[in-house]
C-alpha positions as CSV (number, residue, x, y, z in Angstrom):
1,X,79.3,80.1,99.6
2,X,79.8,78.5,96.5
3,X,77.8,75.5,95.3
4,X,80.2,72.3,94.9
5,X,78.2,71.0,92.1
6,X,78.6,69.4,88.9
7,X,77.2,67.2,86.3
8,X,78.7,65.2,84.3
9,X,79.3,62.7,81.5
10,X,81.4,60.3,80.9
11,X,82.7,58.7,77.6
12,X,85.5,56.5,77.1
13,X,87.3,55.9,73.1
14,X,86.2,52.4,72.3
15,X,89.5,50.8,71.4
16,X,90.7,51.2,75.1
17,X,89.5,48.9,77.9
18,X,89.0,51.3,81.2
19,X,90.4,49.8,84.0
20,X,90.4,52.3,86.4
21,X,87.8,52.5,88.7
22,X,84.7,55.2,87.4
23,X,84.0,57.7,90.8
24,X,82.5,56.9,93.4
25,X,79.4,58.4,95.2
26,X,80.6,61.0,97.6
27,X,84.4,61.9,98.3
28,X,87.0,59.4,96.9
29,X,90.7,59.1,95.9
30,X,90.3,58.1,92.5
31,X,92.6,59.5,89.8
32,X,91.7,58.9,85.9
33,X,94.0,56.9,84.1
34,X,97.0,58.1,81.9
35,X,96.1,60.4,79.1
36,X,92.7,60.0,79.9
37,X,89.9,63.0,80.1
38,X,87.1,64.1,81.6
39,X,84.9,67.0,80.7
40,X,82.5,67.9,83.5
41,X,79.3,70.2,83.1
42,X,77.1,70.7,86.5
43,X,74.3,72.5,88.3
44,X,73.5,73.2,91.9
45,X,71.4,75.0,94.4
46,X,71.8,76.1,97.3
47,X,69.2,77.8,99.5
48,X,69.8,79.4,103.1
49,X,66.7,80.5,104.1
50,X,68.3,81.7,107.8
51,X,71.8,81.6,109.5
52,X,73.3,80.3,112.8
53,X,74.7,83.5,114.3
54,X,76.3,82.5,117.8
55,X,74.2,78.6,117.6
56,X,70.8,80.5,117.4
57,X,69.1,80.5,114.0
58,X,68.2,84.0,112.7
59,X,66.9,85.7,109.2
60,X,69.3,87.2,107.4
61,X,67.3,90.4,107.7
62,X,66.9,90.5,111.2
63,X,69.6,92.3,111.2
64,X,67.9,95.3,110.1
65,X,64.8,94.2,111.9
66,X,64.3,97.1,114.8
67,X,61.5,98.2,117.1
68,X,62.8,101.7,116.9
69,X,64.7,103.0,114.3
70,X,66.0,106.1,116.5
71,X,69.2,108.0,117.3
72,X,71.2,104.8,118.4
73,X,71.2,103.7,115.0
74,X,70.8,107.3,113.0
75,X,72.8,109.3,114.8
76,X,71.4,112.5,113.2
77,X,68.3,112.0,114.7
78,X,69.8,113.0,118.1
79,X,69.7,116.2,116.7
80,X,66.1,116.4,116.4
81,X,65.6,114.4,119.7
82,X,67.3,117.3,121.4
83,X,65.3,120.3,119.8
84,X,62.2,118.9,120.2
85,X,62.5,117.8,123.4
86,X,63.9,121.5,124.0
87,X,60.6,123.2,122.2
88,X,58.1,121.1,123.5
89,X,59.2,120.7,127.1
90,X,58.8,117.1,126.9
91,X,62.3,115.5,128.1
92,X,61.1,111.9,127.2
93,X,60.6,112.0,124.1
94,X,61.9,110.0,121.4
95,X,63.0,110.5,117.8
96,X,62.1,107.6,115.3
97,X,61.6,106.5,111.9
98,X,59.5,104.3,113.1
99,X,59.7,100.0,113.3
100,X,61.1,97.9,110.5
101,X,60.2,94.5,109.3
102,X,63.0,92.8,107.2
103,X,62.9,89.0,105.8
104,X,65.2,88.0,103.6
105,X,66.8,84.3,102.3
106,X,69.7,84.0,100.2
107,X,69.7,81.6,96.9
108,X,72.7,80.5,94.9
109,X,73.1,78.7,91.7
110,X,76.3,77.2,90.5
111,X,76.6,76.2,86.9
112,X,80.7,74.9,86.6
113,X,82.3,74.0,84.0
114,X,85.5,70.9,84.6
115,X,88.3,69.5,83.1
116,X,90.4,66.7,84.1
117,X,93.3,65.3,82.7
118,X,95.5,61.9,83.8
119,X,98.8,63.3,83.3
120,X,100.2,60.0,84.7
121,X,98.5,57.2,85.8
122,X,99.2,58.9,89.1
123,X,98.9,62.1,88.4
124,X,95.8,64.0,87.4
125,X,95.1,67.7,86.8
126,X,91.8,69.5,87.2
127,X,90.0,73.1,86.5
128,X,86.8,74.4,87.5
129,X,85.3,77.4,86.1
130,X,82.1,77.6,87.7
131,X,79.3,80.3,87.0
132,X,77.4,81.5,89.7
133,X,73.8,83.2,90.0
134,X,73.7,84.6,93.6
135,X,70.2,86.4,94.5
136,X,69.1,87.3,97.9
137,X,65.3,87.6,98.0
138,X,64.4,90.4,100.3
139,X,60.9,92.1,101.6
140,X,61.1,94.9,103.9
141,X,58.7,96.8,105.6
142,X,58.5,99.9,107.6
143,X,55.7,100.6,110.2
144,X,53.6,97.5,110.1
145,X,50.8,98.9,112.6
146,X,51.5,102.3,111.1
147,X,51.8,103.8,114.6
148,X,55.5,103.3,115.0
149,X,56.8,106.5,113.8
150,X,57.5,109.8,115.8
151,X,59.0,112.2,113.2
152,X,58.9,112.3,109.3
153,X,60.5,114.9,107.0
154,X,61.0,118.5,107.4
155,X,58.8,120.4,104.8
156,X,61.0,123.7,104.9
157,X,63.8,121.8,102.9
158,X,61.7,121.3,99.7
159,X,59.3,124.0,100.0
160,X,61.1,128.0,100.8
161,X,57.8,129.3,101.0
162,X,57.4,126.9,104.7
163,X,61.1,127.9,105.5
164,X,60.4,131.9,105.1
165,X,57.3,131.2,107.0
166,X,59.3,130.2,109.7
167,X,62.2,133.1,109.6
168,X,59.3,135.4,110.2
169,X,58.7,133.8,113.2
170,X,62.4,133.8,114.6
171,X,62.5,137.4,114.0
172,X,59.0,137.9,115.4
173,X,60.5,136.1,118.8
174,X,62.9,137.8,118.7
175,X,61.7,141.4,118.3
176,X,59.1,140.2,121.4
177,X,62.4,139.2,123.1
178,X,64.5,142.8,122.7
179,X,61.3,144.8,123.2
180,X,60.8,143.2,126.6
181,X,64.6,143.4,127.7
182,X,64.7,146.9,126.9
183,X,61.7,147.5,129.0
184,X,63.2,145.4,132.1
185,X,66.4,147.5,131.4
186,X,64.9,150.9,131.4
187,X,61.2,150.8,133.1
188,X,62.8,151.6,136.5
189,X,63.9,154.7,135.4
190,X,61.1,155.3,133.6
191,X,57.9,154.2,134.6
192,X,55.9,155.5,133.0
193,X,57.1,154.0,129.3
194,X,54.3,152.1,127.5
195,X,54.2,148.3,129.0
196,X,56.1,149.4,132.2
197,X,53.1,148.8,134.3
198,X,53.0,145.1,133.8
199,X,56.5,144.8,134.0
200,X,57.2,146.5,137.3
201,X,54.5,144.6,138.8
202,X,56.1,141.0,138.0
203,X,59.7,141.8,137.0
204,X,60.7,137.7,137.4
205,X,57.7,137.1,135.2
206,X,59.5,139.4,132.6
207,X,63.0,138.1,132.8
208,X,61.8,134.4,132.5
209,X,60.0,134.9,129.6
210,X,62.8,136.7,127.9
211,X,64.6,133.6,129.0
212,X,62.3,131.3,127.8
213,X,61.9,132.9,124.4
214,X,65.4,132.8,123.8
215,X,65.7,129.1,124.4
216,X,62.3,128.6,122.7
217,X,63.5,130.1,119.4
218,X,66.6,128.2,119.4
219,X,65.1,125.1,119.9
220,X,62.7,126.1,116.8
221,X,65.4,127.0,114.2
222,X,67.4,124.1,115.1
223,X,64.4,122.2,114.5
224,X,62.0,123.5,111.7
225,X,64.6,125.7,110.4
226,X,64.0,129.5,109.4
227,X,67.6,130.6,110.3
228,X,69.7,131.2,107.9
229,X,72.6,129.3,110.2
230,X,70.9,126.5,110.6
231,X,68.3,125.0,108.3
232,X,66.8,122.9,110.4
233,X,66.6,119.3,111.3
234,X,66.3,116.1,108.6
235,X,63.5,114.9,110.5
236,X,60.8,116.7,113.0
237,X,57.4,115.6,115.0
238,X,54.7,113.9,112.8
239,X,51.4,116.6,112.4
240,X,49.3,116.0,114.5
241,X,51.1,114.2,117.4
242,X,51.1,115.4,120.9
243,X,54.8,116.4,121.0
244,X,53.7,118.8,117.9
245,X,50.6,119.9,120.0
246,X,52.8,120.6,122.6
247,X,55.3,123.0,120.4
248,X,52.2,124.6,118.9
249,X,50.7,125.3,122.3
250,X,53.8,126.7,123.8
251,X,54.3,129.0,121.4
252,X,50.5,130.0,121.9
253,X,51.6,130.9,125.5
254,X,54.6,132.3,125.2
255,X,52.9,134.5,122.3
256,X,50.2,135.3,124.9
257,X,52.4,136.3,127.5
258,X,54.3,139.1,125.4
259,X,51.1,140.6,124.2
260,X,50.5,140.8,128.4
261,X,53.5,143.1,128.7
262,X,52.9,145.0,125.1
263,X,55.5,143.5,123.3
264,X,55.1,143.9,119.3
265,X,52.9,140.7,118.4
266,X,53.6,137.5,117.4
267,X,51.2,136.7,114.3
268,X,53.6,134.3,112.2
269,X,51.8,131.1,112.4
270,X,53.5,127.9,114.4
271,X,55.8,125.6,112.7
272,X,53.6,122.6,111.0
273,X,55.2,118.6,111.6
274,X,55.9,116.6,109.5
275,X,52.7,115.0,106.7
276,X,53.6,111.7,106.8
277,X,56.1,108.9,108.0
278,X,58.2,107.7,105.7
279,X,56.9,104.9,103.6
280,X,59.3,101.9,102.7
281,X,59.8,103.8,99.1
282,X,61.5,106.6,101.1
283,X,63.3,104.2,103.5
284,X,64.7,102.6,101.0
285,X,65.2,106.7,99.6
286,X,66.6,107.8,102.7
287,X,69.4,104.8,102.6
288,X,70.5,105.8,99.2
289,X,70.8,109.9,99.5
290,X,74.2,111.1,100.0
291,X,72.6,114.0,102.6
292,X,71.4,111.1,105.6
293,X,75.1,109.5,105.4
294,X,74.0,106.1,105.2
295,X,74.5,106.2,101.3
296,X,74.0,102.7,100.5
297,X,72.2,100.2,98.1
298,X,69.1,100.0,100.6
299,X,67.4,96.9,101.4
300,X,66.5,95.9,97.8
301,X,66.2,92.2,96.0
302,X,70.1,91.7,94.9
303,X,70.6,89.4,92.1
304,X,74.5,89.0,91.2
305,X,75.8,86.6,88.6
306,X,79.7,85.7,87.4
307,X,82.3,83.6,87.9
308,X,82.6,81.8,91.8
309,X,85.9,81.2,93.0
310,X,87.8,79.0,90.1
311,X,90.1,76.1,91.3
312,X,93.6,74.8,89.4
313,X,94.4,71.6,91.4
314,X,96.4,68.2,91.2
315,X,95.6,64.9,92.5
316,X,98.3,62.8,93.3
317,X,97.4,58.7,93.8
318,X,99.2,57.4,96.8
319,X,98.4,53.9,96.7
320,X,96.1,51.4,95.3
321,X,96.1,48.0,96.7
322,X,93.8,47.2,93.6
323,X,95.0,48.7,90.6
324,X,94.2,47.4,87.4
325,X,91.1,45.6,88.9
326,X,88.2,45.7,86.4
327,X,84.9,47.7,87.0
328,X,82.3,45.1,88.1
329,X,84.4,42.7,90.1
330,X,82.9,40.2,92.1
331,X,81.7,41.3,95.2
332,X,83.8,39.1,96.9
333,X,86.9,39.9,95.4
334,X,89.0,40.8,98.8
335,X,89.2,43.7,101.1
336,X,91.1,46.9,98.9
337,X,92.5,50.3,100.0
338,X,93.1,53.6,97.9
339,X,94.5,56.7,99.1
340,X,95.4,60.0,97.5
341,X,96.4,63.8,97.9
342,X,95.2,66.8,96.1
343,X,96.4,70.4,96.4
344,X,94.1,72.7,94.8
345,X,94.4,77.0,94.3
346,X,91.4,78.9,94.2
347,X,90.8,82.1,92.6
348,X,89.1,85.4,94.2
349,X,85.6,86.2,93.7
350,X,85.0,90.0,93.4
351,X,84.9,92.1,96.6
352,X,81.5,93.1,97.7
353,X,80.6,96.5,97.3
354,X,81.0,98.6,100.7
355,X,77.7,100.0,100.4
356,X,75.8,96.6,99.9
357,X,73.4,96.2,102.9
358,X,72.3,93.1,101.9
359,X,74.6,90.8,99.7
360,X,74.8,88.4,96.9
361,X,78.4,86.8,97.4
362,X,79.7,84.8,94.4
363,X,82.4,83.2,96.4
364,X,85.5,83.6,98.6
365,X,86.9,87.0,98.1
366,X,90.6,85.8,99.0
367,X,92.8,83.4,96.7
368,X,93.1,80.1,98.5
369,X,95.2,77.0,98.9
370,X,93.8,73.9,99.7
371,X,95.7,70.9,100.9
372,X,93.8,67.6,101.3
373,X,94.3,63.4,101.6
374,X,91.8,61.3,101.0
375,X,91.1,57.2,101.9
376,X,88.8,54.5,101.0
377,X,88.4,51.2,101.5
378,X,86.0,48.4,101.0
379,X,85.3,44.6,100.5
380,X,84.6,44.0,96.8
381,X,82.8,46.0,94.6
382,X,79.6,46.5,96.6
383,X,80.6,48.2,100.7
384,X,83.0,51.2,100.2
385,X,84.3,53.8,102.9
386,X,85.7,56.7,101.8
387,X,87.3,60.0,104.0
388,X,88.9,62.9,103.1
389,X,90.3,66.3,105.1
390,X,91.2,69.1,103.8
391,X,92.9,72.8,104.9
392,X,92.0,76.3,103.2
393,X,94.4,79.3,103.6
394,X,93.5,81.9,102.5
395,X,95.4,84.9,101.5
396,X,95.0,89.0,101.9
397,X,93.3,90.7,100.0
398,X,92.1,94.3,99.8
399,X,88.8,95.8,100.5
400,X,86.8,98.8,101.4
401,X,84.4,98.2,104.4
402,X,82.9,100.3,107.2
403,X,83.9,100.9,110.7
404,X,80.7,100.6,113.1
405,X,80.2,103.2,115.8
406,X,78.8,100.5,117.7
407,X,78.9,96.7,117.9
408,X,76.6,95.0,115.6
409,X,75.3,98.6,114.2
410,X,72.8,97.7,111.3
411,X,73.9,100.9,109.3
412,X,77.3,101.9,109.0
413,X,77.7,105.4,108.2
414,X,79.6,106.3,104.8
415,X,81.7,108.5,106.6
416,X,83.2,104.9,108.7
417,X,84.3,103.9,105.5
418,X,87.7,102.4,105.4
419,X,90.3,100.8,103.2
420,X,92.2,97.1,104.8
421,X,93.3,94.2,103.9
422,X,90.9,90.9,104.9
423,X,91.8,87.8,105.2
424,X,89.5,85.3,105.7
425,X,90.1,82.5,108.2
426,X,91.7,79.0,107.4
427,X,89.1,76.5,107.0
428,X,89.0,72.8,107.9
429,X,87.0,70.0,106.7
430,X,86.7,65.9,107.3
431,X,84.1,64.6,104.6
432,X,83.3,60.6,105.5
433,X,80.7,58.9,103.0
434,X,79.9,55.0,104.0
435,X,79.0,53.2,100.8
436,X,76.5,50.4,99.0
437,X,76.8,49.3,95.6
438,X,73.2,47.9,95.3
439,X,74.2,46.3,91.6
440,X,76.7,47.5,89.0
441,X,74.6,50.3,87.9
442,X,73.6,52.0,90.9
443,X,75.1,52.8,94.4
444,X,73.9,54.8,97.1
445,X,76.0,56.6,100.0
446,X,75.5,58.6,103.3
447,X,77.4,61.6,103.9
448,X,78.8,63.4,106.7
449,X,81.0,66.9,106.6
450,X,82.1,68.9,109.4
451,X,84.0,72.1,108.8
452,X,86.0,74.2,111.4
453,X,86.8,78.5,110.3
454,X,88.9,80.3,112.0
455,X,88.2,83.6,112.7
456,X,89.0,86.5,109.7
457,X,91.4,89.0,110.2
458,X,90.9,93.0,109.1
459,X,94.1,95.0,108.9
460,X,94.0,99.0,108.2
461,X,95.9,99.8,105.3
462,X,98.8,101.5,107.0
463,X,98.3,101.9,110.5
464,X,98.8,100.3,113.7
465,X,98.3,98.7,115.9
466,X,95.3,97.0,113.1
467,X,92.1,96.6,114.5
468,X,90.4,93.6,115.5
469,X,87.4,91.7,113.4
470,X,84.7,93.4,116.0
471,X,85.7,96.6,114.5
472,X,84.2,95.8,111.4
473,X,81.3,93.0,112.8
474,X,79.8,90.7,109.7
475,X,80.3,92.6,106.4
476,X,77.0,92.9,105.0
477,X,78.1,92.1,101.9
478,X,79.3,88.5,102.4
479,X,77.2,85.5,104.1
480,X,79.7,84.0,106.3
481,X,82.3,86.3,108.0
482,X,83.4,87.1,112.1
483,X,84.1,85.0,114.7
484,X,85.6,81.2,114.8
485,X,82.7,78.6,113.5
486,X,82.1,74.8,113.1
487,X,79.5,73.4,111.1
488,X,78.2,70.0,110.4
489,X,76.3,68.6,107.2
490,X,74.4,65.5,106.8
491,X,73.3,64.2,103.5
492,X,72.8,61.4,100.9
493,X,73.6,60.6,97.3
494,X,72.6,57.7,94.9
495,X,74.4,57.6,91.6
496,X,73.8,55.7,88.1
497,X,76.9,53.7,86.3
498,X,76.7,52.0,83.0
499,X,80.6,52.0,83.0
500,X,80.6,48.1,83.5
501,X,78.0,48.0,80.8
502,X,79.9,49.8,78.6
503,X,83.0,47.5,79.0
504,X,81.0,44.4,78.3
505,X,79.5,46.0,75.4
506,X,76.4,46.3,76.6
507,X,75.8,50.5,76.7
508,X,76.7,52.7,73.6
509,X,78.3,55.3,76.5
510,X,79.6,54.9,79.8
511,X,77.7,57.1,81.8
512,X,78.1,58.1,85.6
513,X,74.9,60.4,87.1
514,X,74.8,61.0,90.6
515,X,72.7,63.2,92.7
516,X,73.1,64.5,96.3
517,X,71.6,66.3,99.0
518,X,72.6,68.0,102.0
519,X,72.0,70.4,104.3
520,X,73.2,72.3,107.7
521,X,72.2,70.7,110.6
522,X,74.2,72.0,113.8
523,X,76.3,75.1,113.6
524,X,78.4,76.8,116.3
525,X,80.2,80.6,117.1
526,X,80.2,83.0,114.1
527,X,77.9,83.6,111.0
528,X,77.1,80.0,109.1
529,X,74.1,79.8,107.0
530,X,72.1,77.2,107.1
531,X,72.7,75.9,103.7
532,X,70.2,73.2,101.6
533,X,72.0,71.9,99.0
534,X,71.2,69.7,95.9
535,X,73.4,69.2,92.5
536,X,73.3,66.8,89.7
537,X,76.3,65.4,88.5
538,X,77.4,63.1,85.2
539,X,80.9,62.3,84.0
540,X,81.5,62.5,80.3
541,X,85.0,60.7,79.9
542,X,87.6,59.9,76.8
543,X,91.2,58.2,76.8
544,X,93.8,58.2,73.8
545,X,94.6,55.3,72.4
């Protein structure tokens, strides 16, 4: 989201008397006067600490906040789920990186730049350049209680000295295993052989182990590797676990029972687990590499600055039941309305990056149109109303995201990557700001916003039917994307004028200041974050003779 804030100053040539009201605090339908200009220069913050996902309030790193980072969200680690349940004849157990702890708060500040013209005394153009710093602040951590974890990196795919280690002992097996086939095969006829004695007495005792070594050694190359088919797993049982005790005693017994019935012996030593769980460093490691699939950015501090979404519009005064009425009239000078009508473009911010896990959005990724009316009201100088509504369509644009495998999956593979067009949903929005003009210099004002999104659309480049927005969940990339929303602000502003000053001859400039706060207060159906909000804003204004 893009800060709406400005600063600004105004000055006005001193041979021309302004009669045109100066801005009010909060939303009016002021226009400037004809020929006259106004140069705009502002700062704001915003800060969204959490976001409303569904009405309930949540980081946005709990999304990659997990118990057990294990084959429902790695896939691959099914792999070594299978093979070491397999090896160590333990059918429950589970594969996992381990627990992760992710907090992160996203901070934005908007620097833009305006310019306003009175084409007419109706008519008045405006730009707005506005340069954006976006940062997301993020700390992760991975296995707080360092107990989490159940498998770490396979040795044997840095070190060939552990992988040749562990061919000899698939071709040890393996020798074991046709020695004491042979001998089932031929000891009947020949009894006498060496190691036909302990085979005729348990024959079933024979054939199982053959069995079992077969499935054994298969579980172990798909594993810890040693095959030249098949290097071995990405991940395997921590050293010094029970599930690695359990390989390692297996292989003790098995080795045992082959010596029983005089097969050539096993002396290769057992597979060793994995050193260490991963630390944070290799998380964050093991999100970038290209050989996990994830291939992203990784849960790292993003800071991101350019230019937000630029705006070209034209306000368009509808009528003014007090036009031409001086600034600082008397308080009691009669009940007044003003109403007006702005269409306004806005320009793209860039796409997010596919890979970005966490985001830094500058903006709106979609040109947009904005259509808007605005109305206020008051008695005298000193109680104002104003309201305004406005609609946001936005238009297609094309992006690469990633497919999930599963709803809400915190780590879309690279692989899921996919080319469409998003549009983002229309937006609505009622601004209402009640006024007080405590003297000519300074007013104060309440505000009130509630805005409505509909829900974004994702369309596959080229094929149908196109998917639905589910396919694709919240892009990580981007802070407010899904479902349908509605989100209501509350706020205040009190603003500085020495306009009437000026005109009197009582203040070298004309100067409007006005600051405002708001912030999120209720928020409904998809992603809205929570936004705090403050800005500063002064008018700088001059008019042609």
């Amino acid at each position: 989201m893009v800060a709406r804030a400005c600063v600004v100053i105004g000055w006005l040539s001193a041979s021309t008397a302004f009669a045109q009201w100066p801005a009010g605090v909060g939303p009016d339908a002021a226009t400037l006067p004809s020929r006259a200009l106004r140069i705009s220069f502002g700062i704001g913050w915003d800060r969204a600490p959490e976001r409303y996902e569904n009405g309930v309030l949540r980081s946005p790193g709990d999304r990659y906040s997990l118990d057990t980072l294990g084959a429902t969200v790695f896939p691959f680690l099914g792999v070594t789920e299978a093979a070491t349940r397999a090896a160590a004849g333990l059918p429950a157990f589970r594969a996992s990186l381990g627990a992760s702890v992710v907090k992160a708060r996203d901070a934005l500040e908007t620097t833009p730049v305006t310019v306003e013209y009175g084409l007419t005394s109706r008519v008045s153009l405006r730009a707005t350049v506005p340069f954006v710093t976006a940062a997301a602040r993020v700390d992760a951590t991975l296995n707080p209680l360092a107990r989490e974890a159940t498998v770490g990196l396979n040795p044997a795919l840095a070190n060939a000295a552990i992988a040749t280690a562990y061919s000899t002992l698939l071709t040890q097996l393996g020798a074991a295993g046709s020695f004491l086939g042979d001998r089932i095969a031929s000891c009947p006829s020949n009894p006498a052989a060496p190691g036909c004695a302990a085979v005729l007495a348990s024959p079933a005792t024979a054939q199982a182990l053959v069995a079992e070594a077969r499935t054994f050694a298969t579980a172990l190359a798909a594993l810890y590797g040693g095959s030249g088919a098949n290097p071995g797993a990405l991940f395997i049982p921590l050293a010094g676990s029970a599930t690695q005790a359990a390989i390692t005693a297996r292989l003790a017994g098995i080795r045992g029972q082959f010596a029983a019935f005089g097969a050539p012996a096993i002396t290769a030593l057992a597979p060793i687990g994995a050193p260490a769980p991963l630390t944070i460093g290799g998380f964050q490691d093991f999100l970038a590499d290209t050989a996990f699939g994830i291939e992203s950015r990784g849960l790292r501090p993003v800071v991101r600055r350019g230019v937000g979404n630029a705006e070209f519009a034209t306000t368009i005064r509808l009528f003014d039941s007090r036009r031409g009425a001086k600034v600082g009239a008397s308080p009691s000078a009669g009940f007044w309305v003003r109403t007006a009508a702005t269409v306004a473009y806005s320009l793209g911010a860039p796409n997010p990056a596919a890979d970005e896990l966490i985001g830094a959005p500058l903006g709106t990724v979609a040109r947009g149109l904005r259509v808007g009316a605005m109305a206020d009201g008051g008695h005298g100088s000193r109680y104002s109303f104003s309201v305004a509504a406005s609609r946001v369509s936005w238009a297609g644009t094309a992006m690469d995201v990633r497919a999930l495998t599963q709803p809400g999956a915190p780590f879309p593979s690279a692989a899921g990557t996919a080319s469409v067009t998003y549009t983002p949903g229309a937006e609505w929005r009622l601004d209402a700001a009640p006024r007080l003009a405590i003297s000519e210099a300074i007013g104060i004002a309440a505000t009130w916003t509630y805005r409505r999104r509909d829900a974004d659309a994702f369309a596959l480049t080229g094929q149908t039917p196109s998917p639905s927005a589910s396919a694709f969940d919240v892009h990580p990339g981007m802070n407010s994307v899904g479902p349908s929303s509605t989100e209501h602000r509350f706020g205040a502003s009190i603003g500085y004028s020495t306009i009437a000053a000026w005109e009197r001859g009582q203040a070298q400039w004309p100067l409007d200041i006005v600051l405002t706060h708001y912030q999120t207060t209720t928020a409904s159906g998809g992603t809205v974050p929570k936004v705090s909000h403050d800005d500063i804003v002064l008018r700088w204004y001059w008019r042609s003779r």
